[in-house]
N, C-alpha and C positions, 0 to 999 in steps of 0.2 A: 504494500500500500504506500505510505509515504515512507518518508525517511528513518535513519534509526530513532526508535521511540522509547530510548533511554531501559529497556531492561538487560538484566545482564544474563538472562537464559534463551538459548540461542531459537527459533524459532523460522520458521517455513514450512511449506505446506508440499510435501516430497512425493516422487512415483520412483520406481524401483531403478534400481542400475541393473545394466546384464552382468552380473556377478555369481558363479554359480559354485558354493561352496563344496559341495559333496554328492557322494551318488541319492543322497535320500532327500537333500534338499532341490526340487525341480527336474529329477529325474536325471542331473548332469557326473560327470568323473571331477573329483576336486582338481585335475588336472586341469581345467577348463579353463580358457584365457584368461589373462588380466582384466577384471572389470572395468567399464567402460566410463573417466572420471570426468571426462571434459564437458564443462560449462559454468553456472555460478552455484555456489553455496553459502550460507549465510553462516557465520563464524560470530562465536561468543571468546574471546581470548582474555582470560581472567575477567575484568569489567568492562571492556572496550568491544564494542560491536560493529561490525559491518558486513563484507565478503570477498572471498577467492573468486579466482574467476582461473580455470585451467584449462589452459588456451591448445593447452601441447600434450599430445600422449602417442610415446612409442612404445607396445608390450608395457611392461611393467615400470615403465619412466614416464615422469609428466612434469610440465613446467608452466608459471602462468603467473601469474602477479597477485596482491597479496594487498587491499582497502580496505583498512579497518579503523582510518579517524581520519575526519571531514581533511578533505586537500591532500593527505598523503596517499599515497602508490609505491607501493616495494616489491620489486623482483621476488617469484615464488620461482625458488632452486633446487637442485637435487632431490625432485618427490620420488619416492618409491613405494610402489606398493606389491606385498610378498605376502600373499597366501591374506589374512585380514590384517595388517600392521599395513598402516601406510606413517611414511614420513617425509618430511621437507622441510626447507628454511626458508624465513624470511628472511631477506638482504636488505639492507640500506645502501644505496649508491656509494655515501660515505667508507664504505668497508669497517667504521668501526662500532657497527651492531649489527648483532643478528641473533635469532630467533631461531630456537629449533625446533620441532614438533615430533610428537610421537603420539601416534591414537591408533585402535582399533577401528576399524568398516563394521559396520552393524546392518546386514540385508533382513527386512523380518519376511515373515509370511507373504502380508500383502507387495511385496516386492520395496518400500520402503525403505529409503537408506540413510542414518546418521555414523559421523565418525567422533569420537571422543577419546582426550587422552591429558597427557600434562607436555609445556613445553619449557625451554630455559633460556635464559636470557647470558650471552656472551661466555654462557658456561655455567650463570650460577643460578643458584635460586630455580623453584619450580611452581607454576603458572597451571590452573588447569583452563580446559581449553573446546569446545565443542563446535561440530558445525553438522549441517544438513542441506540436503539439495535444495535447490529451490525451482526448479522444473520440471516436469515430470518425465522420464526416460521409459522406453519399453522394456522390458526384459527380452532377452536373446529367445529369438522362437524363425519358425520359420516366417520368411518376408514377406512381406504385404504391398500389392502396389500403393503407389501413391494415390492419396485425394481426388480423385476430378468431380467438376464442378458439373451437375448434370443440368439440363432445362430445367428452368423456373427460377434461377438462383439460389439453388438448395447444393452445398459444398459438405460434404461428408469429413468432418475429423475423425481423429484417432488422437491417444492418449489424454480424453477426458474421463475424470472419475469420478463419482458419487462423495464429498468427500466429511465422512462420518468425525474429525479429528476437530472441525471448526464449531466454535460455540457464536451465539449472538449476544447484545448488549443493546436494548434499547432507553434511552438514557439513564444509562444506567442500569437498567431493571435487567436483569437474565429474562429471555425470548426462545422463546422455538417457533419455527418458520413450520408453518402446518397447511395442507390441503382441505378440499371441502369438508372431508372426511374428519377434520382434527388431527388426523393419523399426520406425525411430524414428515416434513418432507429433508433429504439432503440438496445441498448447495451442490454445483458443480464446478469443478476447481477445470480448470483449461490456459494453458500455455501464461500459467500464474494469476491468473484471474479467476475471482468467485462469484460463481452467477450461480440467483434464485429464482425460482419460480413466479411472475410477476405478481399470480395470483396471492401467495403468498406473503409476497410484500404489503400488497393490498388488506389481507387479514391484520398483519401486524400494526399496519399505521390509521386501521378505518377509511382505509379508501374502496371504492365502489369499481369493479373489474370488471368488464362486459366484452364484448365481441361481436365485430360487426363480419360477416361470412362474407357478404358477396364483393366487398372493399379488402377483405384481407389486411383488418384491421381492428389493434388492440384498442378499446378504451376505459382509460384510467379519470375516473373523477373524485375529486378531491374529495367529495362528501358521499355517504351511504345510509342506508334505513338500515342493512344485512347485519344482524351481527353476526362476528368472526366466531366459526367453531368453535368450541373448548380442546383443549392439545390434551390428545389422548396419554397417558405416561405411557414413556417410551424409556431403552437401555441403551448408551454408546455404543458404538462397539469400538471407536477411536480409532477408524480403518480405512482404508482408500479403495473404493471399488471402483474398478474398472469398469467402464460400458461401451457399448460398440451401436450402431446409427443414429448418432448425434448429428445435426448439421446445423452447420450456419444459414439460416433461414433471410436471406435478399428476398422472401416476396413481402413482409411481412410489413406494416405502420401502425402508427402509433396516433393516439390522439388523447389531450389531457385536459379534461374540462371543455372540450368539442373543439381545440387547436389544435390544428398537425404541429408534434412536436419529430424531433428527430434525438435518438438517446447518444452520448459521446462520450470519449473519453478524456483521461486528463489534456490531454493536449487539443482536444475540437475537435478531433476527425468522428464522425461516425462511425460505430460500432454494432454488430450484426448479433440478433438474438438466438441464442440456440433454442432448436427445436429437440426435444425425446423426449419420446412415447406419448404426444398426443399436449405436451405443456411448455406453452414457453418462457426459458430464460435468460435473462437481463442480468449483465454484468449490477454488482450490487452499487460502485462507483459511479456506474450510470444512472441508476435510478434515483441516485445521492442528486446527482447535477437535474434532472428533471424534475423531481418534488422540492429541491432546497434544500436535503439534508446534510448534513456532518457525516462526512465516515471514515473513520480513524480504524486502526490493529494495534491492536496488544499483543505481541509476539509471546509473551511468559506462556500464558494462557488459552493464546490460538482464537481470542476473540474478536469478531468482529464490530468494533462498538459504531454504535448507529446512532445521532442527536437530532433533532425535531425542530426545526425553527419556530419559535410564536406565530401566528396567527398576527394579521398587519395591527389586530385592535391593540397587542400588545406594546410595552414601550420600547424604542430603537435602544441601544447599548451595546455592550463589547461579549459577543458568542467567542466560549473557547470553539478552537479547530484543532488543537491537535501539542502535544509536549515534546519534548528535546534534552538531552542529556549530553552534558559538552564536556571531554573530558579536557584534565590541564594538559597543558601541551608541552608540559615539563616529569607529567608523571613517567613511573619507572618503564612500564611496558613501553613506551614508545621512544626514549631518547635514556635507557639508561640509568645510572647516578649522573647528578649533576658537580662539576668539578666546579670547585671555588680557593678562597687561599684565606690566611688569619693574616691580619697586620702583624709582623712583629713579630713573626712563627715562621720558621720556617716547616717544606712540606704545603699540603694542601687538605683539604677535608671535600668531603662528598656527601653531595645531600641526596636521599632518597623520600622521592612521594607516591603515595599509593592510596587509592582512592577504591571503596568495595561497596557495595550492599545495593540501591537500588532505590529508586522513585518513592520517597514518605521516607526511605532509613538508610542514608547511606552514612559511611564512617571513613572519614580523614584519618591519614599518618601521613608524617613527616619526624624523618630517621636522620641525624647527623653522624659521621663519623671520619675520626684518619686515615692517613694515607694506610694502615697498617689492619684496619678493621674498627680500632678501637672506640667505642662510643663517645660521641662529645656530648649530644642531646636527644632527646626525641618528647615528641608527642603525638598527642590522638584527639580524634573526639567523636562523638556519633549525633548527628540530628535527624530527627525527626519531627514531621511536618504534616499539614493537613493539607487537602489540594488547596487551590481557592476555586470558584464556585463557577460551572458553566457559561452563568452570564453575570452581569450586574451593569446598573445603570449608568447614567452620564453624573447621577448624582450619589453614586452610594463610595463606600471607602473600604474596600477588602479588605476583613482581616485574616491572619494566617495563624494559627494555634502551632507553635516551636515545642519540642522537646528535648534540651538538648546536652547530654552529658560529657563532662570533659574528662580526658583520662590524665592530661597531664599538663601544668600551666607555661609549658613552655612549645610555642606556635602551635595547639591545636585547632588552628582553621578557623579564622573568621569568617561568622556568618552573616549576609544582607540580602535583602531583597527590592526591588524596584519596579517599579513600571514606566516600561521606555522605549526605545524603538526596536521594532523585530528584529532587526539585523544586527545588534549589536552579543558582543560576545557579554561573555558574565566579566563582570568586572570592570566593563567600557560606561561610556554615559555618555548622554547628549543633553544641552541646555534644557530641554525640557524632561528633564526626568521628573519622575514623581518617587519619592522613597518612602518604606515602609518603616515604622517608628516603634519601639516598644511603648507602656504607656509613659513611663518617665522620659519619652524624648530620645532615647539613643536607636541611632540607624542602626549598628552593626554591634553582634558581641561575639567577644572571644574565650568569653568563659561559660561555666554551666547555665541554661538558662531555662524556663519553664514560664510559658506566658504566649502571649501574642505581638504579634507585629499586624498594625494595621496603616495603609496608605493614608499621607499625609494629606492628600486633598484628592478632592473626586475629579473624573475630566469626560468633558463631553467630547466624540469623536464625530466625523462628518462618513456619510457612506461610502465602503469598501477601504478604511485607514485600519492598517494593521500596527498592532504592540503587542509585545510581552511582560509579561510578569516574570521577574529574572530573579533564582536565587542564587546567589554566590558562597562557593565553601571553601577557603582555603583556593581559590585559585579554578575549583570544579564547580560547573554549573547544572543548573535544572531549569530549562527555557517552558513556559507555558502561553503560547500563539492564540491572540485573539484579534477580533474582527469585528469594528464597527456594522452594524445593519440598523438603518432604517425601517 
């Protein structure tokens, strides 16, 4: 969906790799080639998230580059994979870091693949480390021709699946997407996109689904008398099913509130509804851009979160879209210790930061020490936080509920928050910031604290002006993206 969204457990929505471990696993000899690794995967490396992208694979060697924080790119070298151990490193241009991986390949039943394992940084220290596909691959079978696109505009894919792993989120509230029936329906995951059943969406948000036959034409109205089935209980099974006469449905329009609309994606282009077995599905991102909603991913948890816009009676203000987790650009996974010198002393010291835990509870360290190992300092701290609230007005002043304990009073991370412009990083400002205060007045603390920070003055926005609410920890951030509406 969008960009990394600040959790530290790795997340995607995977279809198998042709990797065939044994004679009992898919009928193949463990002798069976080297599975097949090339494309993108999404990587959780200690806190820092992003993804691989394995451009290169000969037999059992592959190579490919290595994005796992905003602007950098590092050569991914030396992969091997041997029997289920795959390993590689990441390289810095610099030559003086690198990264080295060691993780198990995990194929399950449904053909589903993650790898996980621990890596080390220049030799030392060890980092655990997870990733998973993030496309869906066939498993090795006999070959199939390609797609063609037959009369009418009906184009036949392959490698969509049913995909049972995804949960929903409507504001907030846990949802199941269900048919007339109640009986829950699955989303279908396709070349990384998840598309529902329109009718289904319609159940979930109170809108009125109909069909017009001879126009070959869906219509969606805002308003309905129908209420939505009741959702029969249902069991996960957390699985990816494969299905086979899917197509992309070119005959098919739309109409919302008796306007021809056309569904698109993030970028504008129009986008083609799939048809199977008799129902059709809408990317969920598209349906977001034609009703008006929010739709955000929570990778921890594989959820879809879904937000509502008011209704025009309600008052214009700043709607969350979406969070961000910025890490420092000095912590250890990415550039190291950092070398420094004492007045007066000969030698130098090195400082290490490391930043862990996750969105409401993450915890700061910063480590000093000599050339020699020997500790000069260190600290820690842990805070925890409550979000601030979907919307609020031109005239209200968030407040934010801190938790926040210190382990030691030497640099355990100073904490602040702001409201100011999107693009700025934690720790930047611009003339109009707005800062968050405790009630005695102080923007920022660096020792234990328990209380609230609330914005200093409220601010009215004009339509489509974006800010965030920015918290700063020692250096690491937590970006919260909102959006004036009229």
């Amino acid at each position: 969906m969008d960009k990394k969204k600040g959790r530290k457990k790795a997340f995607c929505v995977v279809m198998a790799l042709a990797v065939l471990l044994s004679v009992g696993l898919f009928g193949m000899a463990a002798s069976a080639a080297a599975p097949d690794l090339l494309g993108e995967w999404s990587i959780t490396a200690n806190s820092s998230r992003g993804h691989i992208n394995i451009t290169t694979q000969s037999g059992s060697e592959f190579s490919g580059t290595v994005h796992i924080d905003s602007g950098r790119t590092e050569k991914l070298i030396n992969g091997q994979i041997d029997g289920d151990t795959v390993t590689f490193t990441r390289a810095w241009d610099s030559g003086t870091l690198r990264q080295d991986y060691t993780g198990i390949l995990t194929v399950s039943g449904d053909g589903s693949a993650t790898m996980s394992g621990t890596f080390s940084q220049n030799g030392s220290y060890s980092y655990s480390w997870s990733a998973a596909k993030t496309t869906p691959m066939s498993l090795a079978s006999t070959p199939t021709p390609p797609p063609s696109e037959s009369s009418g505009g009906l184009t036949p894919i392959s490698g969509a699946v049913l995909n049972d792993q995804l949960s929903f989120k409507l504001d907030g509230k846990a949802v199941v997407p269900v048919g007339d029936d109640g009986t829950p329906v699955l989303p279908i995951s396709y070349n990384g996109t998840t598309y529902l059943p329109v009718r289904a969406v319609g159940y979930l948000l109170g809108l009125g689904i109909d069909w017009d036959g001879p126009t070959n034409t869906v219509l969606i109205a805002s308003t309905t008398t129908k209420a939505a089935p009741k959702a029969a209980a249902g069991t996960k099974s957390n699985t990816l099913i494969p299905i086979s006469g899917a197509v992309l449905n070119g005959n098919l329009k739309f109409k919302l509130d008796g306007k021809a609309v056309i569904p698109v994606g993030d970028d504008g282009t129009p986008v083609l509804p799939i048809s199977y077995n008799g129902t059709t599905y809408l990317p969920v991102r598209a349906m977001g851009y034609l009703l008006g909603l929010g739709i955000d991913w929570d990778g921890e948890t594989r959820t879809v979160l879904i937000t509502t816009v008011p209704s025009k009676a309600s008052a214009p203000g700043w709607y969350f879209t979406h969070w961000e987790y910025i890490i420092m650009s000095q912590d250890y996974s990415l550039v190291g210790a950092v070398k420094g010198s004492v007045i007066a002393k000969t030698g130098n010291i090195w400082d290490y930061y490391v930043g862990t835990g996750e969105k409401n509870d993450f915890k700061y360290e910063h480590r000093r020490t000599y050339d020699d190992g020997s500790l000069v300092a260190s600290g820690d701290s842990v805070t925890k936080w409550t979000d601030p609230p979907d919307y609020f007005s031109g005239t209200d002043q968030v407040v934010l509920n801190v938790d926040r304990e210190m382990g030691s009073s030497w640099d355990s991370g100073t904490f602040s928050a702001s409201f100011d412009a999107h693009d700025l990083s934690p720790g930047g400002a611009t003339a109009g910031i707005i800062r968050f205060a405790t009630p005695d007045g102080k923007t920022w603390v660096s020792e234990s604290y328990q209380g609230t920070f609330q914005m200093e003055k409220a601010l009215k926005g004009s339509s489509g002006q974006k800010k965030a609410i920015i918290l700063y920890i020692g250096g690491y951030g937590f970006k919260y993206y909102y959006e004036w509406r009229e």
